[in-house]
C-alpha positions in Angstrom: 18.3 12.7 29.9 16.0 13.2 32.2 14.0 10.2 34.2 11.9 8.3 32.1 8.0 9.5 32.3 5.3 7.0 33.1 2.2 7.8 33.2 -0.8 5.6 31.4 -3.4 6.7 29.0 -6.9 6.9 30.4 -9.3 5.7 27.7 -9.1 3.6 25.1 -11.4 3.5 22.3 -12.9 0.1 21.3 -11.5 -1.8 24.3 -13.1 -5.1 24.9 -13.5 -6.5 28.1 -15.5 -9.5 29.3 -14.9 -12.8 31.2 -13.0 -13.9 34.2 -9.5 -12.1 35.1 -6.1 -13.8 35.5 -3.9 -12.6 38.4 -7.0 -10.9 40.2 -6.8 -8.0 38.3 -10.3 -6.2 37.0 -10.8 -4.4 33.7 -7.6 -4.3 31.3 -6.2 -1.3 31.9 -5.8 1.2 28.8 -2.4 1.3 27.5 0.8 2.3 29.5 3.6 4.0 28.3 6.9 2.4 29.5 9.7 4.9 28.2 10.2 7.6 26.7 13.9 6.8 24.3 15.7 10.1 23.3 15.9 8.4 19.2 12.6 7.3 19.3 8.6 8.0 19.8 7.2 7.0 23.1 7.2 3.2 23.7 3.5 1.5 24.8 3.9 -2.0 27.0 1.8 -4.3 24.0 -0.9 -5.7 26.3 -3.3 -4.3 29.0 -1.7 -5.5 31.9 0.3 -3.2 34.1 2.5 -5.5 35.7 6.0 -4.4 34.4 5.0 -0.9 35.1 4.1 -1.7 38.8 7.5 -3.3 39.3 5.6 -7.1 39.4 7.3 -10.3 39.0 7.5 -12.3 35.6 5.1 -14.5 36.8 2.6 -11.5 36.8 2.8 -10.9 32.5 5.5 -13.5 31.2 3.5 -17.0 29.9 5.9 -20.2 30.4 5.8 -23.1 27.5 4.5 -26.2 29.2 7.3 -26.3 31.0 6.1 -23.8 33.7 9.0 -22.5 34.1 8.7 -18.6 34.1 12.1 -18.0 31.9 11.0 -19.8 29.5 8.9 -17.2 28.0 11.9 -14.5 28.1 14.3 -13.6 25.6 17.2 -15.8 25.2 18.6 -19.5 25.4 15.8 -19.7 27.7 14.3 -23.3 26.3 15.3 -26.9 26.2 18.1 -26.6 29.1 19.5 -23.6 27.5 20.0 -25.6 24.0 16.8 -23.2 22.0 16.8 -19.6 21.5 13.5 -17.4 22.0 13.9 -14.7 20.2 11.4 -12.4 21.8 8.8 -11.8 25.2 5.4 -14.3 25.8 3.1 -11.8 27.3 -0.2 -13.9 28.6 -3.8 -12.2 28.2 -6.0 -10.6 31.5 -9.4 -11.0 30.6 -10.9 -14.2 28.3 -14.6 -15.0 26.7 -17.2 -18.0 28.3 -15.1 -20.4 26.2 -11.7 -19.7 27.8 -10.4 -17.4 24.8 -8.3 -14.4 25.0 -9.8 -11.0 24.4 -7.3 -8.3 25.2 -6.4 -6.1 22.9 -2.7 -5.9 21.6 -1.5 -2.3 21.1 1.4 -1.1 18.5 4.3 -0.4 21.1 5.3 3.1 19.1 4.3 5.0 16.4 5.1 3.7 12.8 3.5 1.8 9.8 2.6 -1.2 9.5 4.7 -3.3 6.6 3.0 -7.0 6.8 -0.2 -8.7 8.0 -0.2 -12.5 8.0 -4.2 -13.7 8.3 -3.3 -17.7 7.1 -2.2 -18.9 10.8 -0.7 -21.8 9.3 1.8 -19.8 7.1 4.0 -19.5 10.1 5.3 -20.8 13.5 4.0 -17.0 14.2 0.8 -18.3 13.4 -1.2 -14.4 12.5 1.1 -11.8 12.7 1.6 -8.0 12.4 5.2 -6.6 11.7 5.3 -2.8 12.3 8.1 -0.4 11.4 9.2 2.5 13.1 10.8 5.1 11.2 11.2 7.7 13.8 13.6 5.6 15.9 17.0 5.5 15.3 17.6 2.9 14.0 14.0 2.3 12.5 13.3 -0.6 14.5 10.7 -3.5 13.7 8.0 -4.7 16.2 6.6 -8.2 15.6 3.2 -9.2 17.4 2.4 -13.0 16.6 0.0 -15.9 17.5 -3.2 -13.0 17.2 -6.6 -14.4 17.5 -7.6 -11.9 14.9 -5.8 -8.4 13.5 -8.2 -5.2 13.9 -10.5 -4.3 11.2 -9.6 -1.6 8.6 -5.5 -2.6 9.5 -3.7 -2.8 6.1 -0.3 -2.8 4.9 1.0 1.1 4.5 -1.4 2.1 7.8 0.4 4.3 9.8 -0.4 3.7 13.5 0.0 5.9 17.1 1.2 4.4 19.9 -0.9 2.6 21.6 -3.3 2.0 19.2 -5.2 -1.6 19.0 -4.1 -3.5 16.4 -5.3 -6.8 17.1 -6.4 -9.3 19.4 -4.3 -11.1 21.6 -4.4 -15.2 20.7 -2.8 -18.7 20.4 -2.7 -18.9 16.7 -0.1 -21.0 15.1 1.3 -22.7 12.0 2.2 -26.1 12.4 1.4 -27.0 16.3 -1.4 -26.0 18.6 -1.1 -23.3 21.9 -3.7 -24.3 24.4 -6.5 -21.8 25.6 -4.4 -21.9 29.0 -1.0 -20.8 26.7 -3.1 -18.2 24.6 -0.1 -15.3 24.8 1.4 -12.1 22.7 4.9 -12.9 21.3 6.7 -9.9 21.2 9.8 -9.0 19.6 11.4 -5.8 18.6 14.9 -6.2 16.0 16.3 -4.8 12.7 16.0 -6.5 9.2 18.9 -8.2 8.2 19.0 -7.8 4.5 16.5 -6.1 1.4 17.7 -9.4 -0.6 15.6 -12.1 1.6 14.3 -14.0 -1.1 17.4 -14.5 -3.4 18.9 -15.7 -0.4 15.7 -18.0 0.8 15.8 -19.5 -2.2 19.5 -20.6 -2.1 18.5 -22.9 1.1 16.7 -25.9 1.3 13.7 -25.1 3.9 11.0 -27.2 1.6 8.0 -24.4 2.1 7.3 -21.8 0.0 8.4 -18.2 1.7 5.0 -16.2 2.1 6.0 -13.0 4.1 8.7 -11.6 1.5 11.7 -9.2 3.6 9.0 -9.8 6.7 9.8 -13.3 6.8 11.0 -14.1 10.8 14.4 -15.4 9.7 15.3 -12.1 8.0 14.0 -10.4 11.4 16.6 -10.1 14.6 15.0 -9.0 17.8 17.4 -7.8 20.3 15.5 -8.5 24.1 12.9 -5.5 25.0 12.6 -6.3 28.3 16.2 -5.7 28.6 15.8 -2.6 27.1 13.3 -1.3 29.0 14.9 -2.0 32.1 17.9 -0.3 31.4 16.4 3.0 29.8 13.9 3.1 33.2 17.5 3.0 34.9 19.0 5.8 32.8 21.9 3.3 32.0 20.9 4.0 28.5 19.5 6.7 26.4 17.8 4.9 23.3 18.1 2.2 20.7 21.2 3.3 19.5 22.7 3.7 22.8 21.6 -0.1 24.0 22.7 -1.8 20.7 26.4 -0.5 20.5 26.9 -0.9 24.4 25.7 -4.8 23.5 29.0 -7.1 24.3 30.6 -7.6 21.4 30.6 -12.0 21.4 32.2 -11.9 18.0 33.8 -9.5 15.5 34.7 -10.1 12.1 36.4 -8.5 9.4 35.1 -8.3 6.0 37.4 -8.6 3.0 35.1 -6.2 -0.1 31.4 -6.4 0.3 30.2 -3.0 -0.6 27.7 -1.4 0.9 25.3 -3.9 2.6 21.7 -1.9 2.7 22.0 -3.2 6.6 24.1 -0.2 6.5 22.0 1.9 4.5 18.9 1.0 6.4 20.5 1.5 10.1 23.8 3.8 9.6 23.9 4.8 13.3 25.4 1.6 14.2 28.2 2.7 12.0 31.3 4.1 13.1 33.8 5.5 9.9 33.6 7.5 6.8 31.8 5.5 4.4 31.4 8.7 1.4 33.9 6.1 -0.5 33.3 2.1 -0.7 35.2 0.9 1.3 37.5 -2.0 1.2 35.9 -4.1 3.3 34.0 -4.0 7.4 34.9 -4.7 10.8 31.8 -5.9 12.2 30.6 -6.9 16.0 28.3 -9.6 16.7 25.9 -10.0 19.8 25.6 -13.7 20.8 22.6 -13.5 18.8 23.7 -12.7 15.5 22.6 -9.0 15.8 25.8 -6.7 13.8 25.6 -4.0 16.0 29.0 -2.2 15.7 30.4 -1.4 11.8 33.3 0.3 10.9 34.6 0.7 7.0 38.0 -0.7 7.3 41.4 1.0 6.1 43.2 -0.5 2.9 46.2 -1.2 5.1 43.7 -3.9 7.2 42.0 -5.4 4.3 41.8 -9.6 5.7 43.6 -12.0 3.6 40.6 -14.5 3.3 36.7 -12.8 2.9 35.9 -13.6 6.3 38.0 -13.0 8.9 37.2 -14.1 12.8 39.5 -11.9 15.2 37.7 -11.7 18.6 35.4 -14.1 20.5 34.5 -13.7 24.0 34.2 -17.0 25.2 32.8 -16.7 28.4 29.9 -14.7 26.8 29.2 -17.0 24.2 29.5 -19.9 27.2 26.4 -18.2 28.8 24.3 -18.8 26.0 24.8 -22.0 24.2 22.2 -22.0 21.7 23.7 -20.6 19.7 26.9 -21.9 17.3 28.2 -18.5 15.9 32.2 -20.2 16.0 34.0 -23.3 14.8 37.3 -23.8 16.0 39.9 -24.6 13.6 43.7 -25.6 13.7 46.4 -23.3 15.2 43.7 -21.5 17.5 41.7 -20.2 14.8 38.1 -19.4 14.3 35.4 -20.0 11.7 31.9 -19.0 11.8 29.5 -20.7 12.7 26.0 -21.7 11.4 24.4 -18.5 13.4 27.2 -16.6 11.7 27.1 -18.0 8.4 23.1 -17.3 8.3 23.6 -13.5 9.4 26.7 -13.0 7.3 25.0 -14.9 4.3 21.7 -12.4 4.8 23.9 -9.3 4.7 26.2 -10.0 2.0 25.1 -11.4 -1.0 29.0 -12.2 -2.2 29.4 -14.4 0.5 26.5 -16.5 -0.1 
């Protein structure tokens, strides 16, 4: 493939600016394109501020927690000395109103269609929230834009949106806890969705709150880190979605005794690797460290695993690196079982398992 264009759009319709800057900048810019992936449409930076495309530190877009520590906003066991997973970017706003409120806009980061709108901020640690799918990429990854201070007139469920198109306003919105005017940020994830079955499975577990966002529902949502991403398509060390996700380490893999055919597969079958015209016996799957499956293969009769799950690869020092997560139990005689990160993902994508 050839270098990645950048260039940036020159006008924006509808864009509102007002209010002091952050960072010295002047009026949000319009939106910037920041890759162009050979398996999907081009891909927008969600906020007006050009600081990832100029090559800026973190410290120029990322919002810290309380903390102040930069990292904390990235992707990644990034919280809590490395003990909590954020599962996505905090991207703070330029440009605010006399009270100290954000008003940039927050723009759909590719083309697709827009499959849930949360207005009740208190439905969700998301607090308002926008999940957009994007069929054109392979696979059909999910954006999520969350803590909005209000989601863009005429936007329903079923709208199909452009890149770069305003969909919202960024805020601090938030069920359950309060972000301070000073914390007002965009968090932003991209992912796949784990499993068609959410609710059956939501309802198996003991969470004591109704589930109001159906398959949209954050649990059933893992992001992968876009900032990653970006970095290494703007490098030409990978091509696309597809490319990025299988070239992920592999901090588990697990065999799969029967199962079907999860609609995981159905719904993203260029993360699989194999024949799959017949059922097959069973999978050989590879887990990131986050719980993302990102390698399948249909296993042969001759491997089917004596017990339904089957742990037969962990990379230790990987999984060392980021502690957050417990996706293994060790059991007698150098074993492994999974653990509850595991469980959760394997429990979301196979409903025999549960």
């Amino acid at each position: 493939m050839g270098g990645p264009r950048i260039w940036s759009i020159l006008a924006v319709a509808g864009l509102m600016i007002a209010g002091p800057a952050r960072g010295g900048g002047s009026d949000p810019s319009p939106p910037f394109v920041v890759g162009e992936p050979d398996d999907a449409p081009t891909v927008y930076w969600p906020t007006p501020n050009p600081a990832y495309l100029q090559g800026r530190p973190f410290e120029d877009y990322v919002q810290p927690t309380a903390t102040g520590e930069v990292v904390s906003g990235l992707f990644g066991c990034v919280r809590n000395q490395g003990r909590r997973f954020h599962e996505g970017i905090d991207l703070f706003p330029l440009r605010r109103d006399r009270r100290g409120e954000s008003i940039d806009p927050v723009y759909a980061a590719m083309a697709g269609v827009v499959r849930h709108i949360s207005t009740v901020a208190g439905h969700s640690s998301y607090g308002r929230y926008i999940v957009v799918e994007h069929p054109a990429a392979r696979p059909a990854v999910i954006t999520l834009y969350s803590h909005l201070r209000s989601i863009q007139p005429g936007l329903t469920v079923g709208s199909e949106v452009s890149g770069g198109q305003v969909i919202g306003v960024l805020g601090r919105s938030a069920g359950g806890y309060v972000i301070p005017p000073d914390r007002a940020h965009l968090h932003f994830e991209v992912g796949l969705r784990m499993s068609s079955d959410f609710q059956d499975w939501f309802d198996r577990q003991d969470f004591g709150s109704p589930n109001h966002h159906g398959i949209w529902n954050g649990i059933n949502l893992t992001g992968f880190d876009f900032h990653d991403f970006l970095d290494r398509l703007r490098t030409e060390q990978v091509r696309g979605f597809t490319d990025y996700l299988i070239r992920q380490p592999p901090a588990v893999t697990v065999r799969i005794r029967g199962g079907g055919v999860p609609d995981f597969v159905r719904r993203y079958p260029e993360l699989v690797f194999g024949d799959t015209a017949t059922p097959p016996v069973g999978w050989e799957i590879s887990f990131t460290w986050y719980g993302l499956p990102v390698v399948w293969q249909p296993l042969d009769p001759t491997a089917q695993p004596d017990r339904p799950v089957e742990v037969i690869q962990v990379d230790h020092e990987l999984l060392g690196r980021h502690p957050c997560h417990r996706m293994v139990e060790p059991r007698p005689g150098g074993r492994y079982e999974p653990g509850p990160r595991l469980r959760e993902a394997l429990g979301l994508l196979f409903p025999s398992l549960r």
